[in-house]
N, C-alpha and C positions, 0 to 999 in steps of 0.2 A: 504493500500500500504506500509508503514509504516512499518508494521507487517512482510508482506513476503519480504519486504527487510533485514530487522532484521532476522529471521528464515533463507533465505536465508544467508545471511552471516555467521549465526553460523555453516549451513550444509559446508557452502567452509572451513571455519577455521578449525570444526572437522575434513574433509577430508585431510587438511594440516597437521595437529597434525599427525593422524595416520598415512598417509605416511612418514612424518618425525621420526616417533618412531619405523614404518617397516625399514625404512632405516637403522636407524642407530641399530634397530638390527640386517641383515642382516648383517653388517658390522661387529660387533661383534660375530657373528658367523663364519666367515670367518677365521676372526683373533684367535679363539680357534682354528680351521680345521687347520690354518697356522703354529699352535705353537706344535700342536701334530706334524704335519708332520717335523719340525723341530728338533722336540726332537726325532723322529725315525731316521734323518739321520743320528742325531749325536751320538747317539745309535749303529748303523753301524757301523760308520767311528770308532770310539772305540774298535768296536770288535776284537778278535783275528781272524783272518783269521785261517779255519780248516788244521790241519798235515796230509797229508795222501802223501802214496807212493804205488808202486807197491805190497806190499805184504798186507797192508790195504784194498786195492781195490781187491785182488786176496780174500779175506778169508770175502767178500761181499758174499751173496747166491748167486749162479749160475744167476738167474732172476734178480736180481739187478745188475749182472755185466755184463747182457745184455742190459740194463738201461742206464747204464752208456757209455757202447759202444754207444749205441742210440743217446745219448742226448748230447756228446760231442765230437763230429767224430774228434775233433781235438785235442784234452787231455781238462781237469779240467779249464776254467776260473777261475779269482782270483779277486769276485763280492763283494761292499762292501753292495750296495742296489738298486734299481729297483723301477721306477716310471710309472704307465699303467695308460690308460682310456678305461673304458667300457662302452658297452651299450647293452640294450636288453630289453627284458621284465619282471619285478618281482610283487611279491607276496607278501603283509603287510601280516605281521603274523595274523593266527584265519583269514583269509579273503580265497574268494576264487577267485576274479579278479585279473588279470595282471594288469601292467600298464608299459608303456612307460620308463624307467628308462637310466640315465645316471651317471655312477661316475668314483671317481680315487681313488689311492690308492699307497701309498710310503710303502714297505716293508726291514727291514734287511734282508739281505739275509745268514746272518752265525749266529743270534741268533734274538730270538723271539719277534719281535717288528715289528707293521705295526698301519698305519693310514689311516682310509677307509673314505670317505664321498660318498653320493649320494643322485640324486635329482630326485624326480617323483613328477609327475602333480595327483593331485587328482579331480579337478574340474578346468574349463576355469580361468583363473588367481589365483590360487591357488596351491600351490605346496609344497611337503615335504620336508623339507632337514633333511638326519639323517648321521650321521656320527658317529664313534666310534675307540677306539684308544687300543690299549695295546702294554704297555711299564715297563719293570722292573716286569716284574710278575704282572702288574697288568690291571686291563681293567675299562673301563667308556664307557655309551653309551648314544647319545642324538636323540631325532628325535624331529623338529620342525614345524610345521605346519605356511606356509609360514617366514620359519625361525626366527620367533617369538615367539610365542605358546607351549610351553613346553608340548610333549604328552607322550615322553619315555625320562628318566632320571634314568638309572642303575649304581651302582656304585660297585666297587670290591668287590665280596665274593668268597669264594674259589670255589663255581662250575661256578660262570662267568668266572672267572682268568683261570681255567682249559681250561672251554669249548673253551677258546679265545687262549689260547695254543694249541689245535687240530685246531683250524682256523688258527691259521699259517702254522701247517703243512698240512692240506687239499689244501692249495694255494700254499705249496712250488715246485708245478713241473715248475710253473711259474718263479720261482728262482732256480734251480737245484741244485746248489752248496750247499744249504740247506741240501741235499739228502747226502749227501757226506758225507767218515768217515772223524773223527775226530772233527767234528762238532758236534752240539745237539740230532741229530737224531741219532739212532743205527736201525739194520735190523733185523731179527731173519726168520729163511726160513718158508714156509710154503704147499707147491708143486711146482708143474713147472712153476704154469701163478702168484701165488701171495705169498705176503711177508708183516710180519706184523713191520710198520714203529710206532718207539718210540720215543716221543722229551720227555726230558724232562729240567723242567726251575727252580729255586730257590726252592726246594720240591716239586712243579707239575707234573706230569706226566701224559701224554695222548697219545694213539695209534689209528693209521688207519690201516685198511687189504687193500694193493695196489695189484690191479690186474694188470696185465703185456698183453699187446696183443705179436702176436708172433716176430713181428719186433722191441722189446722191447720198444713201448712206452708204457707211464702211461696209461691207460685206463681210472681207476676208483680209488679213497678211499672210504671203506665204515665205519664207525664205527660198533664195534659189539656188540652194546646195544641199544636198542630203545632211540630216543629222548624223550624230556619233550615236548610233543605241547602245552603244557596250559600255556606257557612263553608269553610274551609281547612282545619279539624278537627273532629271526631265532638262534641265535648266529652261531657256524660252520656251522646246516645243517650235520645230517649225512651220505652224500651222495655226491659223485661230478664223474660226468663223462666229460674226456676231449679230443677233437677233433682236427683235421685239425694246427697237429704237421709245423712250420716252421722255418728254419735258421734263427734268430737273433745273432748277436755279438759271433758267433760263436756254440749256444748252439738250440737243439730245442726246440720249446716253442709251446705247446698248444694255440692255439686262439680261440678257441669253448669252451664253457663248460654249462652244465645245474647243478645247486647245489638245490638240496632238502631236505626235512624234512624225517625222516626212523623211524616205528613203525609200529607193528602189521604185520610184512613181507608186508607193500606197502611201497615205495617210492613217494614224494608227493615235485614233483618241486616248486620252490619259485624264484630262478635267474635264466633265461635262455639270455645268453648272450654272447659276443666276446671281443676281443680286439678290440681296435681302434688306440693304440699306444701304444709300451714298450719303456722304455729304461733304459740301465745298464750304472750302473758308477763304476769303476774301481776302488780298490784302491789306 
């Protein structure tokens, strides 16, 4: 008796330890998610707001300056950044099941910085948290298995830093004023329905071909190089299709979207997902 109260109490104390050491890593994870998004607001608020005028916007391709008609039936908002939550279904890299996903995500909206987290269930009380951050030309990325568990741990090389600069511009329809001259991004024509968008950040440079539907919203970005799939991580996705355009704060905004992986001529979805809540802060 002796015995299994003994055993017993070492199985309750273990169980206290480890929740106690969950805890207080969760917490600590939090509080990195909290310090990146911090450092991209303040990144924002920094920024130069972009110069443009009527003869900037006129000498846009024809198709981007039905875009811009589109997207801001009232002229140019003057956005410093933008806080959303989503939700949908995603795809762990190298896997081929969905899973139930929910995250958020603080972006500058006039130079290239964003802080993304998101949490999916992988078994009954078990769950991912991964999150990842680019700021100043540079990116980091963590994925935690119930926010403890260290299973992706990336840090800056020049094709993260890139790829994480075409991921702000693949999510800038969701900011539009990103689109805009005078800012990061330049246009260059390419036929009637599409237009090849260029950001470029501290020596980086990366491009998307935006297709235009005919009421000029975004459609699509696609990259036009195959991805790496044998990464540990999605990073942009060369692929995003966007849906179900609606009046926010003046601007429209995509609420739909599917972002996949692109090689060998398939498309190979990984986020398929909506908004749940935007919102712009002004400068």
């Amino acid at each position: 008796m002796r015995a299994l109260k003994a055993s017993l109490a070492l199985s309750l104390s273990a169980i206290a330890l480890a929740t106690t050491y969950i805890g207080y890593s969760v917490w600590r994870t939090e509080a990195d998610i909290k310090a990146h998004q911090q450092n991209v607001i303040a990144l924002a608020q920094q920024a130069s707001a972009p110069v443009w005028d009527q003869a900037s916007l006129a000498a846009l391709p024809a198709v981007v300056q039905r875009y811009v008609q589109f997207t801001f039936p009232n002229g140019p908002a003057n956005i410093s950044h933008v806080s959303m939550k989503m939700e949908g279904q995603f795809r762990r890299p190298q896997m081929e099941e969905f899973a139930p996903t929910t995250a958020e995500q603080i972006v500058a909206a006039t130079t290239p910085a964003l802080a993304f987290s998101a949490t999916t269930p992988i078994i009954p009380g078990v769950w991912a948290r991964a999150y990842d951050a680019y700021a100043n030309a540079r990116m980091e990325m963590k994925a935690k298995i119930l926010s403890t568990i260290t299973v992706v741990d990336e840090t800056e090389t020049p094709q993260l830093n890139t790829t994480s600069l075409r991921r702000w511009l693949l999510e800038s329809p969701l900011y539009p004023v990103a689109l805009l001259p005078g800012g990061p991004v330049t246009w260059e024509a390419v036929d009637d329905t599409r237009a090849r968008a260029t950001v470029t950040m501290s020596g980086y440079s990366a491009s998307l071909l935006a297709t235009f539907r005919k009421d000029g919203s975004l459609e699509r970005f696609d990259a036009e190089e195959d991805g790496d799939l044998t990464t540990p991580y999605h990073g942009s996705g060369e692929h995003v299709y966007r849906t179900d355009y609606r009046e926010v704060s003046g601007m429209m905004i995509p609420h739909k979207f599917i972002i996949a992986r692109a090689a060998k001529g398939k498309i190979m979805p990984f986020w398929d997902g909506h908004l749940t809540n935007i919102v712009f802060q002004n400068r």
